[in-house]
TIRO-2110 file (N, C-alpha, C; in Angstrom, 1 decimal):
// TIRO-2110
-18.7, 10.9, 26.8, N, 1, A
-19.1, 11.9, 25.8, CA, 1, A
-18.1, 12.1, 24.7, C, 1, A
-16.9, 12.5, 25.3, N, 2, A
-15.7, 12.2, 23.9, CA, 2, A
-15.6, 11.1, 23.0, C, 2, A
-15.7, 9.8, 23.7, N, 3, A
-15.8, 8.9, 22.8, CA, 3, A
-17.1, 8.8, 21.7, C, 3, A
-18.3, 9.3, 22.3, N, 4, A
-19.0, 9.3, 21.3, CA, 4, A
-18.7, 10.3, 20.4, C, 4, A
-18.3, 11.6, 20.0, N, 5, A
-17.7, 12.4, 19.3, CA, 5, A
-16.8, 11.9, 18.4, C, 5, A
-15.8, 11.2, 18.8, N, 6, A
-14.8, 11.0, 18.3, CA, 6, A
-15.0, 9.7, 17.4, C, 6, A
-15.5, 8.7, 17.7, N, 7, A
-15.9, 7.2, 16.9, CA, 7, A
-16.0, 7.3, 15.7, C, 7, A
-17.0, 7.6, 15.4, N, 8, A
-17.1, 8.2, 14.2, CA, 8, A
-16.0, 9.0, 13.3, C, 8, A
-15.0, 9.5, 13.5, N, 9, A
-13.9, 10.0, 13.1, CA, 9, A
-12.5, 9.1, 13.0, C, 9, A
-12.6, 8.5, 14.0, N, 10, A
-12.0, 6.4, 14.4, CA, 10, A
-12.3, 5.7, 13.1, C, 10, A
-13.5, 5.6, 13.5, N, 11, A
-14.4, 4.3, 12.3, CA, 11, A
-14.0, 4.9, 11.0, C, 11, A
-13.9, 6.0, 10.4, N, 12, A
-14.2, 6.6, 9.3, CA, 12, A
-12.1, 6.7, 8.8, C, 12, A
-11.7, 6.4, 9.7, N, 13, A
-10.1, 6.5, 9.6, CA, 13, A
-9.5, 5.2, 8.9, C, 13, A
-10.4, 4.2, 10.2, N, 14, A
-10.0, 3.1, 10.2, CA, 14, A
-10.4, 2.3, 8.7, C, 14, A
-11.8, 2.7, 8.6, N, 15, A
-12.4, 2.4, 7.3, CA, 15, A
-11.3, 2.9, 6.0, C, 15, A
-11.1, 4.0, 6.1, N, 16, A
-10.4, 4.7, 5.1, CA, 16, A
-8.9, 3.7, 4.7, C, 16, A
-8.9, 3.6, 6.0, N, 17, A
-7.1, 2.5, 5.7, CA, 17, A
-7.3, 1.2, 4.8, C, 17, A
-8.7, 0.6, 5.7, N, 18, A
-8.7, -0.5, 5.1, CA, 18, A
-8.8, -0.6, 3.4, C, 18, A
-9.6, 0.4, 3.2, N, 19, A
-10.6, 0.6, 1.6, CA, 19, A
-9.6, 0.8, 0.9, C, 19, A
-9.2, 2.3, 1.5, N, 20, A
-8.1, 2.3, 0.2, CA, 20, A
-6.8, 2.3, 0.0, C, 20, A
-6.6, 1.5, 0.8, N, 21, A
-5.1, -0.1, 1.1, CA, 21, A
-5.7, -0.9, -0.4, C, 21, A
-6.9, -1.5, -0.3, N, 22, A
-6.9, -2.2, -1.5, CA, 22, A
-7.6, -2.0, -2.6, C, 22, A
-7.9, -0.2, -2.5, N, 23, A
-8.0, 0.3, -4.1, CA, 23, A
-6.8, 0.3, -4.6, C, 23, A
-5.8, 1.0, -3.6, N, 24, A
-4.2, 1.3, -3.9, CA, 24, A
-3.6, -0.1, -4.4, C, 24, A
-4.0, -1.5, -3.8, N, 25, A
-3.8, -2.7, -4.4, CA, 25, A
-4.5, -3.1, -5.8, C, 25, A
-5.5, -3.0, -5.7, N, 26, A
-6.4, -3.3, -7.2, CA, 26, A
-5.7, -2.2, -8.2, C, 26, A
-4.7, -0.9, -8.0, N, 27, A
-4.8, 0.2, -9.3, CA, 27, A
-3.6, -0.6, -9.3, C, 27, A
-2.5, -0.9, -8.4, N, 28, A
-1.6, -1.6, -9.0, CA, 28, A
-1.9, -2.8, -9.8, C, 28, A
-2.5, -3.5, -9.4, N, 29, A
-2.6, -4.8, -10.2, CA, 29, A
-3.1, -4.7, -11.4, C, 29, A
-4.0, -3.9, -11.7, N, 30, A
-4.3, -3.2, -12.9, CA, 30, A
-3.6, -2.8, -14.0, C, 30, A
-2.6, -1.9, -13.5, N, 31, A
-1.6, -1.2, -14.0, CA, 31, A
-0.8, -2.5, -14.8, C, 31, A
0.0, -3.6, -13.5, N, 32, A
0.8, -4.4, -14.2, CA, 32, A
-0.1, -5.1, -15.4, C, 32, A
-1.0, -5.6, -15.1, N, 33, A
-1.8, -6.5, -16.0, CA, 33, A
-1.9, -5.7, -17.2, C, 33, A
-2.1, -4.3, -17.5, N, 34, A
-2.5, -3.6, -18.8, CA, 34, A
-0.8, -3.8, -19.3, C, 34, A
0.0, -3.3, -18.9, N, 35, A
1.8, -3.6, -18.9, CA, 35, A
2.1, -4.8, -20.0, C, 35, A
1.7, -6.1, -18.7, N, 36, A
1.8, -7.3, -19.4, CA, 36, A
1.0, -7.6, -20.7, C, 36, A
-0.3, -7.0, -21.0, N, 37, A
-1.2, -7.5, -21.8, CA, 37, A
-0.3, -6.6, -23.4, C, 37, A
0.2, -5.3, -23.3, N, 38, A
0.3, -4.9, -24.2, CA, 38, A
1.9, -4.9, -24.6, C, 38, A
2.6, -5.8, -23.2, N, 39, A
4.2, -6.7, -23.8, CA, 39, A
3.4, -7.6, -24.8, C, 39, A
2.2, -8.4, -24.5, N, 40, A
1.8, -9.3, -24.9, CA, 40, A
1.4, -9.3, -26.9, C, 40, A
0.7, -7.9, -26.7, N, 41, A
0.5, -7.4, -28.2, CA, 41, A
1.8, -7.1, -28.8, C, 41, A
2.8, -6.6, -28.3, N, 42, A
3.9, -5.5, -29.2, CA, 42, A
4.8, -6.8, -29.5, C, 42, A
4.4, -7.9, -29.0, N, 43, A
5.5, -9.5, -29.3, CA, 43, A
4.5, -10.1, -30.7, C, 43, A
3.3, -10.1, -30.4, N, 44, A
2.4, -10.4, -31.4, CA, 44, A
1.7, -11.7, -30.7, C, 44, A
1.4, -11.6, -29.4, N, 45, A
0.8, -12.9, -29.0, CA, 45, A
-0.7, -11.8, -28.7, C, 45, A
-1.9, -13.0, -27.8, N, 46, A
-3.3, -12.1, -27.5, CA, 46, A
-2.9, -11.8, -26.5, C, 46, A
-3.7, -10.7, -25.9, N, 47, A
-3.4, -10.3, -24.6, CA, 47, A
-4.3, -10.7, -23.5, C, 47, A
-5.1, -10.9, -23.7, N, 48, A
-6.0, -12.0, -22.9, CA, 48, A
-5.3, -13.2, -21.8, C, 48, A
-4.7, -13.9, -22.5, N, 49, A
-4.2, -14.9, -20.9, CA, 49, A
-3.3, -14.1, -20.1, C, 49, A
-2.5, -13.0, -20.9, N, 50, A
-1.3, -12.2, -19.9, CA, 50, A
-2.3, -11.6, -19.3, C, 50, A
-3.5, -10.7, -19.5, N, 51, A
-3.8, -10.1, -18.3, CA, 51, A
-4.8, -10.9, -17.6, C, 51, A
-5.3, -11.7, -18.5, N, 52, A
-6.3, -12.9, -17.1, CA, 52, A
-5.2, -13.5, -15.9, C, 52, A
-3.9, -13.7, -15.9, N, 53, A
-2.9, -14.3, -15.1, CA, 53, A
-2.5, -13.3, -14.2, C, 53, A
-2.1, -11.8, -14.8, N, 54, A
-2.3, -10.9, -13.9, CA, 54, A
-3.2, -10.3, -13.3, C, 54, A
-4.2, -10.5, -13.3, N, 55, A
-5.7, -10.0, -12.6, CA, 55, A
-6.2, -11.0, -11.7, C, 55, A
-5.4, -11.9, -11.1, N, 56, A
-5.6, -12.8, -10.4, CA, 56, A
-6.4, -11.9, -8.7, C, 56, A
-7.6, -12.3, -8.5, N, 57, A
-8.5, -12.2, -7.2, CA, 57, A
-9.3, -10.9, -7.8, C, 57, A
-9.3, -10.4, -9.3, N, 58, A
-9.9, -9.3, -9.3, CA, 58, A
-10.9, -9.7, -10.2, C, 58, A
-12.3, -9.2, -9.9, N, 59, A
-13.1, -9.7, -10.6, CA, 59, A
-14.2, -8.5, -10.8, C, 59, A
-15.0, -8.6, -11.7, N, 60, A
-15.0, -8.5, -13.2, CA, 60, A
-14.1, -7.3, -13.7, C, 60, A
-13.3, -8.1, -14.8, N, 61, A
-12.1, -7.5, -15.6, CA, 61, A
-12.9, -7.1, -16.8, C, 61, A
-12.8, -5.9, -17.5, N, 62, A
-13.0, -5.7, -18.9, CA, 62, A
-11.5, -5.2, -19.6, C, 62, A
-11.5, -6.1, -20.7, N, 63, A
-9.9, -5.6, -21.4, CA, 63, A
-10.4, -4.8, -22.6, C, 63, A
-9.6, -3.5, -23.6, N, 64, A
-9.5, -3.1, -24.4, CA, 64, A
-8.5, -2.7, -25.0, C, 64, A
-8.4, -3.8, -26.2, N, 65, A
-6.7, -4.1, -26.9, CA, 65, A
-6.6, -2.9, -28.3, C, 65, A
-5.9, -2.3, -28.8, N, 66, A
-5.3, -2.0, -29.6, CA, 66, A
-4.1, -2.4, -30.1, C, 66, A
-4.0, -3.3, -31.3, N, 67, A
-3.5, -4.2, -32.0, CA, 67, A
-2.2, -3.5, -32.8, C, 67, A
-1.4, -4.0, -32.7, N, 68, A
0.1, -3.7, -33.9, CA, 68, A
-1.0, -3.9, -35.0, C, 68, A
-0.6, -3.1, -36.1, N, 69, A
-0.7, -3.4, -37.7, CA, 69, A
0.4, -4.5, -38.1, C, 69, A
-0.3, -4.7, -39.2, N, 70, A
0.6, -5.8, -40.2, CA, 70, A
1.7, -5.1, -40.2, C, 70, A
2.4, -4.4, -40.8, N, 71, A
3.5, -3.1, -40.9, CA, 71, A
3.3, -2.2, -39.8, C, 71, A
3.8, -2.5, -39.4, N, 72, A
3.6, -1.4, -38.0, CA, 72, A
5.1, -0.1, -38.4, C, 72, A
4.2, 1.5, -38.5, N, 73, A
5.5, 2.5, -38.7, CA, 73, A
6.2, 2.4, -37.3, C, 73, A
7.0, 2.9, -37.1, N, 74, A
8.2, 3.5, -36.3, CA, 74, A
7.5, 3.9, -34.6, C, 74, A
6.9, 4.8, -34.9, N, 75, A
5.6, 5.0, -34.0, CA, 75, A
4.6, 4.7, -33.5, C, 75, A
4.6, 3.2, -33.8, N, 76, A
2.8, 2.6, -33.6, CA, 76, A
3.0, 1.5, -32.1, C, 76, A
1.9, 1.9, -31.4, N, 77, A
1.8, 1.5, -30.5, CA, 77, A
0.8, 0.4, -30.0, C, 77, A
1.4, -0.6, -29.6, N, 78, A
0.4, -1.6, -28.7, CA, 78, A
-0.7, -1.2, -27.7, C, 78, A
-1.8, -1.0, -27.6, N, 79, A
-2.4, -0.1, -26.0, CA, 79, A
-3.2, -1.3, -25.6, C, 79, A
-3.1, -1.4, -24.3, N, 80, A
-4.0, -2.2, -23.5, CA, 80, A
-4.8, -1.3, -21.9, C, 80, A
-5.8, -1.5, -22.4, N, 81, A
-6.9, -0.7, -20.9, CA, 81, A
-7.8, -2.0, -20.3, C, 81, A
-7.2, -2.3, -19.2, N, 82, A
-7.9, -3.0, -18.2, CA, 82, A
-8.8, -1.8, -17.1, C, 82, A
-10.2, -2.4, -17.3, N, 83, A
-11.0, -2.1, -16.0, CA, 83, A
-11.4, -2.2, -14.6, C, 83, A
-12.1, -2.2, -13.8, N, 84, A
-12.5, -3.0, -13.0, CA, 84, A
-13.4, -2.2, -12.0, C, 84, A
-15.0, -2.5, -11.7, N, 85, A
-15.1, -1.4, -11.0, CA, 85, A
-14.6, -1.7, -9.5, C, 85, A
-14.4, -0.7, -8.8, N, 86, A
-14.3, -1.3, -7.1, CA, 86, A
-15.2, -0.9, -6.5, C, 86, A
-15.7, -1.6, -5.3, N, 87, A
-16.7, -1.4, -4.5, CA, 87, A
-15.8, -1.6, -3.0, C, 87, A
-16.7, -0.6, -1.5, N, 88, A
-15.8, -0.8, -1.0, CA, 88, A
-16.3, -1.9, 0.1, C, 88, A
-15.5, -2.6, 0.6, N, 89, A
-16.3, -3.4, 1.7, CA, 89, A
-16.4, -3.0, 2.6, C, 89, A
-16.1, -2.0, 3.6, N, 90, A
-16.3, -1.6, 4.7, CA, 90, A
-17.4, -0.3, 4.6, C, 90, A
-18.2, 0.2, 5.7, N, 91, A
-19.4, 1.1, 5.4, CA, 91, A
-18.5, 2.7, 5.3, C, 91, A
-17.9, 3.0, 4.4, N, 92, A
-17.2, 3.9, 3.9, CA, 92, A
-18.5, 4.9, 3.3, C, 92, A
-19.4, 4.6, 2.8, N, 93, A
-19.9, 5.2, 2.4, CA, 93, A
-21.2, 5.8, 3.4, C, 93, A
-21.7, 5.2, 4.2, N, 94, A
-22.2, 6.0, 5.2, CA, 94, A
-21.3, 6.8, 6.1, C, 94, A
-20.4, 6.4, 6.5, N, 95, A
-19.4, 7.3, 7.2, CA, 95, A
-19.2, 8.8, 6.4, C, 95, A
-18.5, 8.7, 5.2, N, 96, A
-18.3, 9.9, 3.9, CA, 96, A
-19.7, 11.0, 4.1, C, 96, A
-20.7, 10.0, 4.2, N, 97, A
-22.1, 11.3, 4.2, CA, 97, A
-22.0, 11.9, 5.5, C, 97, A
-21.8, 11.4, 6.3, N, 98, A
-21.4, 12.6, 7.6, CA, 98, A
-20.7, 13.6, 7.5, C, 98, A
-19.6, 13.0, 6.7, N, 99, A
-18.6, 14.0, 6.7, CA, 99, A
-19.0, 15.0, 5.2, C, 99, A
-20.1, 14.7, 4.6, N, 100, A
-20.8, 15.6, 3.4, CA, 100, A
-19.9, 15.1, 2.5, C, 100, A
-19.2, 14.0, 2.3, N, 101, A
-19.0, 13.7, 1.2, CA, 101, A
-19.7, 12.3, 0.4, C, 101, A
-19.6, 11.8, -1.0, N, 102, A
-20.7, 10.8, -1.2, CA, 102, A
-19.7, 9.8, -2.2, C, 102, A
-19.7, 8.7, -1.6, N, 103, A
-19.0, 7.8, -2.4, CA, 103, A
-20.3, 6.2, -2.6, C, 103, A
-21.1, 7.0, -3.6, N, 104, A
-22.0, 6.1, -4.1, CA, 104, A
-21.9, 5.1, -5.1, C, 104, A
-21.9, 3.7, -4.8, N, 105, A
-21.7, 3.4, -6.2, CA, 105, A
-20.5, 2.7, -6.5, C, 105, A
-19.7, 1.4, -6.9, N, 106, A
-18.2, 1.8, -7.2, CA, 106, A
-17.5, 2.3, -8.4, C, 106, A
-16.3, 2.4, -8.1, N, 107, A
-15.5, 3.4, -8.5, CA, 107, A
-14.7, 2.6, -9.2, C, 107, A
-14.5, 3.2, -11.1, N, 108, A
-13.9, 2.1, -12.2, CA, 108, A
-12.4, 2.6, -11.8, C, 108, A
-12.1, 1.4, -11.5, N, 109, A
-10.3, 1.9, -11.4, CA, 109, A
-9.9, 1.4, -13.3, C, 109, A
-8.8, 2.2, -14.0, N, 110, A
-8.2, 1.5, -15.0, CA, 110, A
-6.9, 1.6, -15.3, C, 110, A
-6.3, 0.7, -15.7, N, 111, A
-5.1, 0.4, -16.1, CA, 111, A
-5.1, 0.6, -17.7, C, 111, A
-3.5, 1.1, -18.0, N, 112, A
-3.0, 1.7, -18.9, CA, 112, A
-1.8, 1.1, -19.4, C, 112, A
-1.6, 0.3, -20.3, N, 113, A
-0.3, -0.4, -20.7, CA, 113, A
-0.3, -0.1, -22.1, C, 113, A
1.1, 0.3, -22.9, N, 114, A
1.4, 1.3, -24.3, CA, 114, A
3.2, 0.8, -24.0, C, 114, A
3.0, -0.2, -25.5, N, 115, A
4.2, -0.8, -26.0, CA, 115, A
4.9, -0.2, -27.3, C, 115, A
5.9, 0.0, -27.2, N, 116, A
5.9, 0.1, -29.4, CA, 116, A
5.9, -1.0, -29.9, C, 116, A
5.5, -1.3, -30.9, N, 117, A
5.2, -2.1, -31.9, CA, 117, A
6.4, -2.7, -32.5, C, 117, A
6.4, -4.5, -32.6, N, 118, A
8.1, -4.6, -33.3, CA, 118, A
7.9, -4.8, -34.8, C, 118, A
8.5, -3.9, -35.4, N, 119, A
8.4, -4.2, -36.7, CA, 119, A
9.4, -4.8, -37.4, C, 119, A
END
């Protein structure tokens, strides 16, 4: 009788480690890759191969670069936002509605990388 009570609270643990072990992996990898993509702008190269090299096993990436100007003032910044939605693979999401909560759907993790500009 305990164990049936309790499983469900197991499973829902156990689930939880697994899932978001590798959301906590995907936000880092994210992170670096936005990083590298907008070292990549503030040098004056594209940002595209730096963060396709760091987003390695993540898939579908959306990038969104904001560019140095020609003259870039004192203050102008390189910005790179990587996306990604995550989905989770374990049944996390029926487990959650037991517990009244709802994780329908995945969830856009994004990454944030902001260089200054070399002028």
């Amino acid at each position: 009788m305990e164990t049936a009570l309790m499983l469900p609270v197991i499973l829902f643990l156990l689930f939880a480690i697994i899932d978001f072990g590798r959301m906590f992996n995907a936000q880092v990898t994210l992170t670096e890759a936005a990083r590298e993509g907008a070292r990549a702008v503030a040098l004056g190269h594209l940002a595209g191969p730096r963060v396709e090299s760091a987003v390695y096993g993540l898939s579908p990436v959306t990038t969104t670069v904001t560019s140095c100007p020609i003259a870039p003032d004192p203050g102008a910044d390189a910005v790179v936002e990587v996306r990604h939605p995550f989905e989770f693979i374990t049944p996390m999401a029926g487990l959650a509605a037991l517990f009244g909560g709802g994780l329908d759907g995945p969830i856009t993790l994004t990454g944030r990388g902001v260089m200054p500009c070399l002028g």
